[in-house]
Backbone as XML, in Angstrom:
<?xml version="1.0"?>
<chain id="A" units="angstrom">
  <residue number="1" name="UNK">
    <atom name="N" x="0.843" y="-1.173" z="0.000"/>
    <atom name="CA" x="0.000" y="0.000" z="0.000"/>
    <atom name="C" x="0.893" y="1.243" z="0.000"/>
  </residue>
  <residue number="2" name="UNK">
    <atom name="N" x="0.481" y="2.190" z="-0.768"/>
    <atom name="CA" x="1.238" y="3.634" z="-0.965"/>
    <atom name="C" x="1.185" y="4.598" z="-0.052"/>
  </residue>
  <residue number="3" name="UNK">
    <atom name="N" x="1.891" y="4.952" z="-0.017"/>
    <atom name="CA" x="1.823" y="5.974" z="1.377"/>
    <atom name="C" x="2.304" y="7.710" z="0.513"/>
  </residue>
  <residue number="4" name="UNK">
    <atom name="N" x="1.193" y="8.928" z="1.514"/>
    <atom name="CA" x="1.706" y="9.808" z="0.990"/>
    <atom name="C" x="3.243" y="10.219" z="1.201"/>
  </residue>
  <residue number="5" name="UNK">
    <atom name="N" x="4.117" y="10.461" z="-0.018"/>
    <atom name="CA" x="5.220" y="10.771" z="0.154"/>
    <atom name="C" x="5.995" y="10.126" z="-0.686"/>
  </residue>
  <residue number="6" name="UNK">
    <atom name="N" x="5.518" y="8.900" z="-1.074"/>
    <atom name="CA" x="6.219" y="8.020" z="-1.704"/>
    <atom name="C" x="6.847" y="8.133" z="-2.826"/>
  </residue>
  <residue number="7" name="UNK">
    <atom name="N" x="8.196" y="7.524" z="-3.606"/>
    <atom name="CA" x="8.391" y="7.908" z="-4.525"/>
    <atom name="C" x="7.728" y="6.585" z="-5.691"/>
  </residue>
  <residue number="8" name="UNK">
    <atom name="N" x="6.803" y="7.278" z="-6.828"/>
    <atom name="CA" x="6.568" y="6.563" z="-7.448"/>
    <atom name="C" x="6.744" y="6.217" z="-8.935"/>
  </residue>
  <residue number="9" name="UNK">
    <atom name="N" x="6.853" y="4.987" z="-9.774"/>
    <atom name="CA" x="6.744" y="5.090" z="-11.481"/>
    <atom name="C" x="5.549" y="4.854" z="-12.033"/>
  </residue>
  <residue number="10" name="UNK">
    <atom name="N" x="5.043" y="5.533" z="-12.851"/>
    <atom name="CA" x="3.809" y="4.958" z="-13.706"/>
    <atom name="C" x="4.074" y="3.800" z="-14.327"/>
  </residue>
  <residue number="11" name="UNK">
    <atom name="N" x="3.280" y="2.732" z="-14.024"/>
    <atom name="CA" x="3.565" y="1.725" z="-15.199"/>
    <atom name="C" x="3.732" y="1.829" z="-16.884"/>
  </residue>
  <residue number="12" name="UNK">
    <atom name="N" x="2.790" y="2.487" z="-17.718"/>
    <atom name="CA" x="2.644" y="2.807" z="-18.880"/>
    <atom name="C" x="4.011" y="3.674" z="-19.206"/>
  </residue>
  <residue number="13" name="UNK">
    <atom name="N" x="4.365" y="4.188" z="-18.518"/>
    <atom name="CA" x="5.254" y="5.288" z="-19.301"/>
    <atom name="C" x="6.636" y="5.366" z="-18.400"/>
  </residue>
  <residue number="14" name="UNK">
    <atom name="N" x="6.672" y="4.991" z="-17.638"/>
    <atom name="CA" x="7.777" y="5.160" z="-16.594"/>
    <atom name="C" x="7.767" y="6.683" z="-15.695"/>
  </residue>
  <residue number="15" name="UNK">
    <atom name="N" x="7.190" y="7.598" z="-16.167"/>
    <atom name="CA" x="7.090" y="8.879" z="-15.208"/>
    <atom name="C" x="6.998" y="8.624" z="-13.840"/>
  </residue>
  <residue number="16" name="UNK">
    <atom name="N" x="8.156" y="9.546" z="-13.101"/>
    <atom name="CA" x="7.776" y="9.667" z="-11.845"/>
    <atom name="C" x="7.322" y="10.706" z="-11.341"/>
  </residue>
  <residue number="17" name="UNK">
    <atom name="N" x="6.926" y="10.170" z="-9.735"/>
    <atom name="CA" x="5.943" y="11.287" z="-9.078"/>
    <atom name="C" x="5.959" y="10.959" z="-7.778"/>
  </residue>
  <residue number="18" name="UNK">
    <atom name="N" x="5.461" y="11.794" z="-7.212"/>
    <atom name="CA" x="5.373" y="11.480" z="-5.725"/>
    <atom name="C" x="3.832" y="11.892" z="-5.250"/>
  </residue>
  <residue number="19" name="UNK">
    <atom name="N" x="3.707" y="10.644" z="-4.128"/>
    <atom name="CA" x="2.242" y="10.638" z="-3.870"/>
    <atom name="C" x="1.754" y="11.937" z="-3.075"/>
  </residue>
  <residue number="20" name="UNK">
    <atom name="N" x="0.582" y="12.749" z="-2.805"/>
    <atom name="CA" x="0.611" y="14.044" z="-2.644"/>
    <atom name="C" x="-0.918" y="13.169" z="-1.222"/>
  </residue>
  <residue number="21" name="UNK">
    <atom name="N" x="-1.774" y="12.073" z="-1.769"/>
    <atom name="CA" x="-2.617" y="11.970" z="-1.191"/>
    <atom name="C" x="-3.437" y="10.673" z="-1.106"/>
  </residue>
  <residue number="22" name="UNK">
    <atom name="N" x="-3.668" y="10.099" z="-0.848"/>
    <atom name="CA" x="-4.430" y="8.690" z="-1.139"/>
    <atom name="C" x="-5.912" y="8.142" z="-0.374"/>
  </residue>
  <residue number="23" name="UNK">
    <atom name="N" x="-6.567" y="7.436" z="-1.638"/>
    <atom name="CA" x="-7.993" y="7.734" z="-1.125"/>
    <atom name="C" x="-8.120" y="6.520" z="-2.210"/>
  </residue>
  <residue number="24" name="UNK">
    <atom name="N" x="-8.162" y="5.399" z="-1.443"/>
    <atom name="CA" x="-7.761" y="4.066" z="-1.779"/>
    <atom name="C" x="-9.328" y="3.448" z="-3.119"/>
  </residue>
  <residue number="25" name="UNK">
    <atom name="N" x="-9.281" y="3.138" z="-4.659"/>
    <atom name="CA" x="-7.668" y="2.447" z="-5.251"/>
    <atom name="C" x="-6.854" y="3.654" z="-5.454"/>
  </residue>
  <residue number="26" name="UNK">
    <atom name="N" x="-7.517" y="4.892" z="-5.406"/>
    <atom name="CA" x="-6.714" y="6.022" z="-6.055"/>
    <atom name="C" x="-5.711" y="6.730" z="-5.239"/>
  </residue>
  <residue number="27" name="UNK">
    <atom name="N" x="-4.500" y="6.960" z="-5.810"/>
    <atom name="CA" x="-3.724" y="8.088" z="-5.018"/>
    <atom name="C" x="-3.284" y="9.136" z="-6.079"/>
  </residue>
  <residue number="28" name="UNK">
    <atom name="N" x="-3.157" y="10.769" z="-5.484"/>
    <atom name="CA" x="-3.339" y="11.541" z="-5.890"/>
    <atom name="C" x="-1.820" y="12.135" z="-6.200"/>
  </residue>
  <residue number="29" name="UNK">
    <atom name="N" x="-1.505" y="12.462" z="-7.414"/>
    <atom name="CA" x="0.392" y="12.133" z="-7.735"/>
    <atom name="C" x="0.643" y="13.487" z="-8.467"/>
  </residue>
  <residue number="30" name="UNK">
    <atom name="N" x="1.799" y="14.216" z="-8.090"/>
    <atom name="CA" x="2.514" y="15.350" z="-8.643"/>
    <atom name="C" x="3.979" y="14.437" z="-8.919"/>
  </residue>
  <residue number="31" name="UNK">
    <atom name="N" x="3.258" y="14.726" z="-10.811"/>
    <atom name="CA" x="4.509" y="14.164" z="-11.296"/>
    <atom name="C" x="6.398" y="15.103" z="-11.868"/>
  </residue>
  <residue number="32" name="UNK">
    <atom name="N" x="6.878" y="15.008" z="-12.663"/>
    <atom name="CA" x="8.224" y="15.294" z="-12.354"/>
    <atom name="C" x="7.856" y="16.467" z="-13.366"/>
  </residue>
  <residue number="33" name="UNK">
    <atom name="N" x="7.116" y="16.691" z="-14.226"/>
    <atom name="CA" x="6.387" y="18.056" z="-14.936"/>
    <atom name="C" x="5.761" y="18.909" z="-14.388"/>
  </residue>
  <residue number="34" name="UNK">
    <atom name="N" x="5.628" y="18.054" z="-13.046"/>
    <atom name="CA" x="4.593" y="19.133" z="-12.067"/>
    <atom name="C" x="2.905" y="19.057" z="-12.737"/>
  </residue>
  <residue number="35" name="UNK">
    <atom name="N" x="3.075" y="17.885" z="-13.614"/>
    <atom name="CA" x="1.188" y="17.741" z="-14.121"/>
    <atom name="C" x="1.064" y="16.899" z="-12.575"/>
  </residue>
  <residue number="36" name="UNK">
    <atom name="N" x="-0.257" y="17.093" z="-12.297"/>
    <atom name="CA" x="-1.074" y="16.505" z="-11.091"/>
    <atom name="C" x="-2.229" y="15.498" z="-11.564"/>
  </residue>
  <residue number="37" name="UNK">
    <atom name="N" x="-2.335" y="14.346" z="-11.028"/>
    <atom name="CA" x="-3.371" y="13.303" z="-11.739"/>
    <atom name="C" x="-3.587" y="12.253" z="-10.397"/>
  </residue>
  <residue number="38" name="UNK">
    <atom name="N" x="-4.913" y="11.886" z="-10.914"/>
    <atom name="CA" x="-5.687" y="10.725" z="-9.901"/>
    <atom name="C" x="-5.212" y="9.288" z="-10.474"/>
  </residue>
  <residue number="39" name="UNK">
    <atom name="N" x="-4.091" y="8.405" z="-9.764"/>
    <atom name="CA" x="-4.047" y="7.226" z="-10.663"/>
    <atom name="C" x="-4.494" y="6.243" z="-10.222"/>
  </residue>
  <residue number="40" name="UNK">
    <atom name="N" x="-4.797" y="5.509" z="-10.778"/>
    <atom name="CA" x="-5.096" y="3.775" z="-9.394"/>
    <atom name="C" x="-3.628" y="3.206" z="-9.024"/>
  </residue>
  <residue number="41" name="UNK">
    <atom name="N" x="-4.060" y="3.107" z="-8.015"/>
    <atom name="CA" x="-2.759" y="2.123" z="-7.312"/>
    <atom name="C" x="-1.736" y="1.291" z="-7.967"/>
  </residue>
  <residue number="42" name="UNK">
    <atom name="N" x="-2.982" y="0.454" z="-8.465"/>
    <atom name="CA" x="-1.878" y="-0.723" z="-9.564"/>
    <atom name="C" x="-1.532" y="-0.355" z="-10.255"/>
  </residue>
  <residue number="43" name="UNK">
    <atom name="N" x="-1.372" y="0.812" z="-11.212"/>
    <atom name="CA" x="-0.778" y="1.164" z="-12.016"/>
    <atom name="C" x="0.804" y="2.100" z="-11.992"/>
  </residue>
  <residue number="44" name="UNK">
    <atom name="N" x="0.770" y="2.271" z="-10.230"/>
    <atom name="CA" x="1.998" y="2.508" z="-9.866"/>
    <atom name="C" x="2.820" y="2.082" z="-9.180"/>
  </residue>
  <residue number="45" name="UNK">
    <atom name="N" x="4.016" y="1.649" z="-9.206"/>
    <atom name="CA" x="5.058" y="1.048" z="-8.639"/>
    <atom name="C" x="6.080" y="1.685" z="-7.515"/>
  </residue>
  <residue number="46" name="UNK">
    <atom name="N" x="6.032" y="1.246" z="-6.863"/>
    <atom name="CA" x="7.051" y="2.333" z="-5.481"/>
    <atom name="C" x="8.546" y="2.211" z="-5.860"/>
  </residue>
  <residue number="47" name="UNK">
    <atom name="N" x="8.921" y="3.626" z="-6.064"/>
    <atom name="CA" x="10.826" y="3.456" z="-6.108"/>
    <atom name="C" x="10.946" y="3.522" z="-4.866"/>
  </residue>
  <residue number="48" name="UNK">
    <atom name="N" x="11.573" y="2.107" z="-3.494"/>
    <atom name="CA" x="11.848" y="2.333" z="-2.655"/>
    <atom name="C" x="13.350" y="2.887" z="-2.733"/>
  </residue>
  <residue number="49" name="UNK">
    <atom name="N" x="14.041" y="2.633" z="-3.203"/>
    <atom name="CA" x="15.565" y="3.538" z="-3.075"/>
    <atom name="C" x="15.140" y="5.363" z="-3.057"/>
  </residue>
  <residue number="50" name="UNK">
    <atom name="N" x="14.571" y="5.929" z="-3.844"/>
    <atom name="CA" x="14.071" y="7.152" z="-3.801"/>
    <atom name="C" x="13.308" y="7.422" z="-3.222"/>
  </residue>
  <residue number="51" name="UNK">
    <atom name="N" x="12.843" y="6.950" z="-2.610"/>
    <atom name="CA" x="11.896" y="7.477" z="-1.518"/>
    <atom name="C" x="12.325" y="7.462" z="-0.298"/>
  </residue>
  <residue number="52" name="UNK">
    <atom name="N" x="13.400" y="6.505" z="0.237"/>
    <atom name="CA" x="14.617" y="6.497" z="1.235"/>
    <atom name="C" x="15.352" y="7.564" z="0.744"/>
  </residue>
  <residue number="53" name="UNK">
    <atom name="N" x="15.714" y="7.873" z="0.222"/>
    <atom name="CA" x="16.934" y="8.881" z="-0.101"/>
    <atom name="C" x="16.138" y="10.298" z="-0.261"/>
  </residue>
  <residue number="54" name="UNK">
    <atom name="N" x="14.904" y="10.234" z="-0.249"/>
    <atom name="CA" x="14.417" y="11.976" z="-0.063"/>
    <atom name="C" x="13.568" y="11.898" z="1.124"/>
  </residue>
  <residue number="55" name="UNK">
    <atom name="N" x="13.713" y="10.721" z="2.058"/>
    <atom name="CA" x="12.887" y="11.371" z="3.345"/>
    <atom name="C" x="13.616" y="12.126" z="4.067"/>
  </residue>
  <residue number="56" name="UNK">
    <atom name="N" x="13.231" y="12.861" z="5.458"/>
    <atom name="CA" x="13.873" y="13.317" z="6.104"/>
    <atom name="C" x="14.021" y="12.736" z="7.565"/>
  </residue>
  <residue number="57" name="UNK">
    <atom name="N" x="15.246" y="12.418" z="8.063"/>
    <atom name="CA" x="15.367" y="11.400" z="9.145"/>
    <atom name="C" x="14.651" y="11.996" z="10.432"/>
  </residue>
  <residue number="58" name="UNK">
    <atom name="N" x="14.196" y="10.492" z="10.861"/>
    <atom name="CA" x="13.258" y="10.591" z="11.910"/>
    <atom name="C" x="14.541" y="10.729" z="13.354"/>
  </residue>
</chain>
């Protein structure tokens, strides 16, 4: 399950984005163009390496 913050890829196209909001199947994604879109879940994949490497330590 996606969590806001996450770093993510679109399946179809490879674009990334990061999750802004989620409101389950959908989460709500500002991608690397800065376009904003409602995607379903399954259609995105979590970059866990990037999403470790841009949190901020707890």
């Amino acid at each position: 399950m996606l969590e806001i913050g996450d770093c993510v890829i679109f399946a179809l196209d490879g674009a990334r984005g990061i999750v802004m909001e989620v409101k389950l199947p959908l989460c709500h994604v500002i991608w690397e163009d800065f376009f904003v879109s409602w995607e379903d879940e399954a259609s995105l994949q979590k970059d866990d390496r990037l999403t470790e490497r841009q949190r901020l330590s707890r």
